[in-house]
N, C-alpha and C positions, 0 to 999 in steps of 0.2 A: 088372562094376559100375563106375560111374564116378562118381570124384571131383573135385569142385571147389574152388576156393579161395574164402574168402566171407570179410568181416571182418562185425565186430559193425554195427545201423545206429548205435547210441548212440555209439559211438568215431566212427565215419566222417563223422556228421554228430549233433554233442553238443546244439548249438542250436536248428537248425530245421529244415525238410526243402526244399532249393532244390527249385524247376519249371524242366527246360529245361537249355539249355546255360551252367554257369559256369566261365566262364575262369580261370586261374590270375593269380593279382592281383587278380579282383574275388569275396570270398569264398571263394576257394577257395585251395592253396596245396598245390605238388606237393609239395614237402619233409615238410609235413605228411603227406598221403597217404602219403610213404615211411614214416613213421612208424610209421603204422594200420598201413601193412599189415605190417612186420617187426613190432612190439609185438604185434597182437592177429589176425592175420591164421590161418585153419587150412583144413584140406580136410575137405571132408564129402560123404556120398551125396551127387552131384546130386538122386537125386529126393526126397530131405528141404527143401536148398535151394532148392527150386523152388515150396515149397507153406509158407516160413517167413520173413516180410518182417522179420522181426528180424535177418536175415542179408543181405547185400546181397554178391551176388557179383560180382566186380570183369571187367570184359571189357572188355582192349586193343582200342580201336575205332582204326583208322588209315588216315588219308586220304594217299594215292598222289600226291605232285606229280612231273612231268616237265616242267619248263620250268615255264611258265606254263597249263597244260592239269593238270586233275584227271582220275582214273582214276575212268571210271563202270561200276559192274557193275550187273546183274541175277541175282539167285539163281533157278534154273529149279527145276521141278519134283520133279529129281531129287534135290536136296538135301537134308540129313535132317531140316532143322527145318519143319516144315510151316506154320507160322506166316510164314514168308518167301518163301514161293514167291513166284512174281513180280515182286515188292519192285525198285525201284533200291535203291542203295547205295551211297555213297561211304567206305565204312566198311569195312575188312578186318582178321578177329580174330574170337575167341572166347574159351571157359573157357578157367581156366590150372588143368592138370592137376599132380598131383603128379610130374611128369617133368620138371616148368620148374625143382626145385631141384635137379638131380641138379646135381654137380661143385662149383665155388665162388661158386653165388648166393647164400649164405647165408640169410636169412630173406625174400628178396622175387624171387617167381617171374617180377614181370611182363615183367625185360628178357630173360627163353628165351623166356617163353609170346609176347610180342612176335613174336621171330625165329624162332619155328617156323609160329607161324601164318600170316607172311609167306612163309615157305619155303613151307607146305602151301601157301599157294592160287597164290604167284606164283612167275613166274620172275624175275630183276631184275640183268638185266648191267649190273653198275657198280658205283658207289661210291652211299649213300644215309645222310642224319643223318636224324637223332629227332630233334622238338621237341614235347614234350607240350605240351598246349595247355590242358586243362580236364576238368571230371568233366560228364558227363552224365546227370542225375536225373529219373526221370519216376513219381512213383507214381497216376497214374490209372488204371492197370489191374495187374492181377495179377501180366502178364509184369515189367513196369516197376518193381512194387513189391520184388521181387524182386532186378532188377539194377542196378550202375552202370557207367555207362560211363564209362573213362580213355581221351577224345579225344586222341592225336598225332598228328604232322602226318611224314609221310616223302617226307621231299623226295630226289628218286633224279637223278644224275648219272650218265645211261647209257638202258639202255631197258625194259621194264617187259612184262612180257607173262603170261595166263593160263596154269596149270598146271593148276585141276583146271575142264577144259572141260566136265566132263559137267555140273559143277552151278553154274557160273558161265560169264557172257559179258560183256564188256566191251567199253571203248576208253576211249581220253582226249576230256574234255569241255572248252570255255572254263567258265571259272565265270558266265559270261554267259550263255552255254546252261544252263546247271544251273537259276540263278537262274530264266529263260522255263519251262521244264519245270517247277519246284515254282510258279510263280505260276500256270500252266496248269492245277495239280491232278496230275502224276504221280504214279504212285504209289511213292514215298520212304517208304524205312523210316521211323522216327517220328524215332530218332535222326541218318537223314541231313540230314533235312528242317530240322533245329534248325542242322545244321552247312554246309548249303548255302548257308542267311540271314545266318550270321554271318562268310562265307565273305572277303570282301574284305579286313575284317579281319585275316583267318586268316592270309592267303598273305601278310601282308606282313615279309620277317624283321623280328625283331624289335629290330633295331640301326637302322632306318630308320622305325621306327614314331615316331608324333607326341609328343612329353615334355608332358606338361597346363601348362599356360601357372600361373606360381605370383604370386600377385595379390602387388602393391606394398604395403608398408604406407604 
C-alpha cells in the first residue's frame, strides 16, 4: 500500500482557491508553504487521497535547465500512470512518500522527495541549484482537484540525460520551440502547458529580473 503526503486545502490555500500557475511573489509565498507543510503536513493511503479534495497532495514538479535549452520528455505507455501516456512534459517528480523524512528532514519531505525523484528518473553529471518558482493549482477536474503542484526550476551545470528509458524519452528543447509546440496544440500535460507560457519569465535568474519601477510622489 502506498502512502502519500497531502496537507489540508483550508491551511494551503485559507482564502481562495488560485487557477493556473502562481508564482512565488504574486500570492503565493514559498516560506509560507514551508510552513503548511511542517505544521499541518501528514501521509495517508494514496487511494483515500485520490478520491478526497479536502486534501491536496503536494507533487515537486521540476523543470531541467542546461544552458539555455529546457529538458522535454514524453511519458510512453509504459509508465504507470495511465492518465499520462503520451503527454509532453517539462515537468520531473511526483508523490513524496514517507521515505523522503528518513534521517534529518525533519518535518518537511519535499527537499529528498525532490532528489529521489530526480535520481529516479535522470542521470545528471554535474553540479545543479533549486529555485522554487510557484504552486500549481488547477481544480477543474478530479485529478487536479486533488493535487498541487510545487513548480522548481533545476538549473544543472554539466549534462542531463534519461534513466528510466522505458517509460520516458526526451532531449533539450529552446523555449522557443516549446512555446510553437503548445501554440500548435501539443499535447502538454495541463501542468506543463501553464509553465511553458510563463516560461521566459521563468528562466530569467532572479538577481537580473526587472525591479517594478516605484512612482514619484
Amino acid at each position: 500500500m502506498e502512502f502519500v503526503f497531502v496537507v489540508p486545502r483550508r491551511e494551503l490555500f485559507p482564502d481562495h482557491y488560485p487557477h493556473g500557475f502562481v508564482p512565488f511573489g504574486e500570492g503565493a509565498s514559498a516560506e509560507r508553504l514551508r510552513e503548511v507543510v511542517e505544521r499541518h503536513g501528514f501521509f495517508v493511503e494514496r487511494a483515500r487521497a485520490e478520491v478526497t479534495p479536502e486534501w491536496k497532495q503536494i507533487i515537486p514538479y521540476n523543470v531541467v535547465v542546461c544552458g539555455e535549452d529546457v529538458l522535454l520528455l514524453r511519458r510512453t505507455k509504459q509508465g504507470g500512470e495511465a492518465r499520462l501516456h503520451h503527454k509532453l512534459t517539462i515537468g520531473v517528480g511526483g508523490h513524496l512518500n514517507p521515505e523522503d523524512l528518513e534521517g534529518e528532514c525533519g518535518r518537511n519531505p519535499i527537499p529528498r522527495g525532490t532528489a529521489r525523484e530526480l535520481a529516479e528518473e535522470l542521470v545528471i553529471e554535474g553540479r545543479f541549484e533549486l529555485q522554487p518558482l510557484g504552486l500549481i493549482n488547477d481544480d477543474a477536474n478530479p485529478v487536479g482537484a486533488v493535487h498541487v503542484g510545487l513548480a522548481q526550476l533545476v538549473r544543472v551545470d554539466g549534462q542531463v540525460s534519461i534513466r528510466e528509458t522505458d517509460v520516458l524519452e526526451g532531449r533539450l528543447a529552446a523555449p522557443a520551440e516549446l512555446a510553437a509546440l503548445l501554440r500548435d496544440g501539443a499535447n502538454f500535460e495541463t501542468w506543463s502547458a501553464q509553465l511553458v507560457a510563463a516560461l521566459p519569465n521563468l528562466l530569467v535568474p532572479p538577481a537580473l529580473r526587472a525591479v517594478p519601477a516605484v512612482a514619484k510622489a
